[in-house]
C-alpha positions as CSV (number, residue, x, y, z in Angstrom):
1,X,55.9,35.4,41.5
2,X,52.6,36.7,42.5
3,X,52.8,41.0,41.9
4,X,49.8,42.6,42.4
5,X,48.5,46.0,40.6
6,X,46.1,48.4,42.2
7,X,45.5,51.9,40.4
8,X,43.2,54.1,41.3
9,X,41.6,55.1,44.4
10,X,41.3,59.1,45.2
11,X,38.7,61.6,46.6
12,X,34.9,60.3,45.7
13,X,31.8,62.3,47.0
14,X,29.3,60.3,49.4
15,X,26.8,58.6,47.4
16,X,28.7,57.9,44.4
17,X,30.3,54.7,42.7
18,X,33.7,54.0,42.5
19,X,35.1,50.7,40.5
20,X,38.5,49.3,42.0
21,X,40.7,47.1,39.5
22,X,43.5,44.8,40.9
23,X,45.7,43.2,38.3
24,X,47.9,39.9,39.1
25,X,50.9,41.0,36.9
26,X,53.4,38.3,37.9
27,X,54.7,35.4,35.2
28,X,54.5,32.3,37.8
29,X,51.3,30.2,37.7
30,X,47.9,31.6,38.7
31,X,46.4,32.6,42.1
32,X,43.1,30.7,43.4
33,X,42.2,33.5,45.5
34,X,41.8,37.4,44.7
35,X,40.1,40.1,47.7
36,X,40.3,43.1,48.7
37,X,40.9,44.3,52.3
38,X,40.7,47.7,54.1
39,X,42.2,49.9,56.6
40,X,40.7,52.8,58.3
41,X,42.7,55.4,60.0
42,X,43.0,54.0,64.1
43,X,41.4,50.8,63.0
44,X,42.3,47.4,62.1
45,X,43.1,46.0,59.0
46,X,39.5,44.4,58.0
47,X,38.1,41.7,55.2
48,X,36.1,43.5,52.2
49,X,35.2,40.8,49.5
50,X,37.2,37.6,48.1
51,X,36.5,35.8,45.2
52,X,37.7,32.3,43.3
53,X,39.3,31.9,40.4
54,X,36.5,30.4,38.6
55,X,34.4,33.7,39.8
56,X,31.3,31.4,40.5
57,X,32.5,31.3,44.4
58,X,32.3,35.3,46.4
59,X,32.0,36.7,49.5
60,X,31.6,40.0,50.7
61,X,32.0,41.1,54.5
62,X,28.5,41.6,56.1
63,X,29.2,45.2,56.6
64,X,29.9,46.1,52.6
65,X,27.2,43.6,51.8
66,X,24.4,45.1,49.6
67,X,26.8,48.2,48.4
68,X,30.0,46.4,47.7
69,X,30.6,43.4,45.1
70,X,33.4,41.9,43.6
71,X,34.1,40.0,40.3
72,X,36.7,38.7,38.2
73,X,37.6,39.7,34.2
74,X,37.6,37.4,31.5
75,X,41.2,37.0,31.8
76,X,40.9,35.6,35.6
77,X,44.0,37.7,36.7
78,X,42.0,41.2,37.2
79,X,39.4,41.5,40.1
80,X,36.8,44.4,40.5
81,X,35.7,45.9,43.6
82,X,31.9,47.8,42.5
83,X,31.5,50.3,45.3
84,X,28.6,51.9,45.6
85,X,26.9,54.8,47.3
86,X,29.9,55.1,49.3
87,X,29.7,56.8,52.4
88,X,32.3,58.4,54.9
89,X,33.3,55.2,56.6
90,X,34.4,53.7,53.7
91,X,37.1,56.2,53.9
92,X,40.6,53.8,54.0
93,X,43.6,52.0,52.3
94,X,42.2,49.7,50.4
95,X,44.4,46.6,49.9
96,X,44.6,44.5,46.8
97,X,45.6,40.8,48.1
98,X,45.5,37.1,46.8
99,X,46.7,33.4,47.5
100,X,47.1,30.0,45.9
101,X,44.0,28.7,47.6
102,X,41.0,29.8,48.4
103,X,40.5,29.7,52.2
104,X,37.3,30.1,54.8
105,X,37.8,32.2,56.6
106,X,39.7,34.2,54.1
107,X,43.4,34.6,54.2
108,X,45.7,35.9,51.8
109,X,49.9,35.7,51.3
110,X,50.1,38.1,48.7
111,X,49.5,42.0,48.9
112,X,49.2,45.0,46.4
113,X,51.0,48.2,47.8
114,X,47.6,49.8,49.1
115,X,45.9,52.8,47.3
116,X,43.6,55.8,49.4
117,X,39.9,55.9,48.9
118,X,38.6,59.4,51.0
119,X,35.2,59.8,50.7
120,X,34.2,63.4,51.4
121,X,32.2,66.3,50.2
């Protein structure tokens, strides 16, 4: 059973960094797929980054792209989210979320519980 763990999150200044971990904590064979997704307040639910098991294969949505990355641990069952100079509009939930195979367009089965990111002065 896939059981995803997301701490962190909180108040962060515009302009500053912010790493997000995501731990697979479940006993039952490993997913192929780890991302991270986000949801503003009156907006959809939209794609971040995603990123193989291997780590060798990532993609990051076009509108993160350049401040966002993702990566995987040595261990392969914690992911990073690298945010940097975060601005305003990256103010949302940020969901944790994974599957058994890696898809195009990306598409995940499995979700963390969702932790707030505000950014504000």
């Amino acid at each position: 059973q896939v059981h995803l763990v997301e701490p962190g999150g909180g108040l962060v200044q515009p302009g500053a960094s912010l790493r997000r971990a995501c731990l697979d904590a479940g006993s039952t064979p490993e997913t192929s797929a780890m991302g991270w997704l986000r949801q503003a307040p009156g907006k959809e639910r939209e794609f971040v980054a995603v990123i193989n098991r291997s780590g060798r294969i990532a993609s990051v949505a076009e509108s993160v792209r350049g401040r966002f990355s993702i990566s995987r641990a040595g261990a392969k069952d914690t992911i990073y989210l690298q945010m940097n100079r975060v601005e305003p509009e990256d103010t949302a939930v940020y969901y944790c979320a994974a599957d058994r195979a890696y898809r195009t367009p990306p598409a995940f089965t499995y979700w963390g519980q969702g932790t707030q990111v505000t950014v504000s002065s």
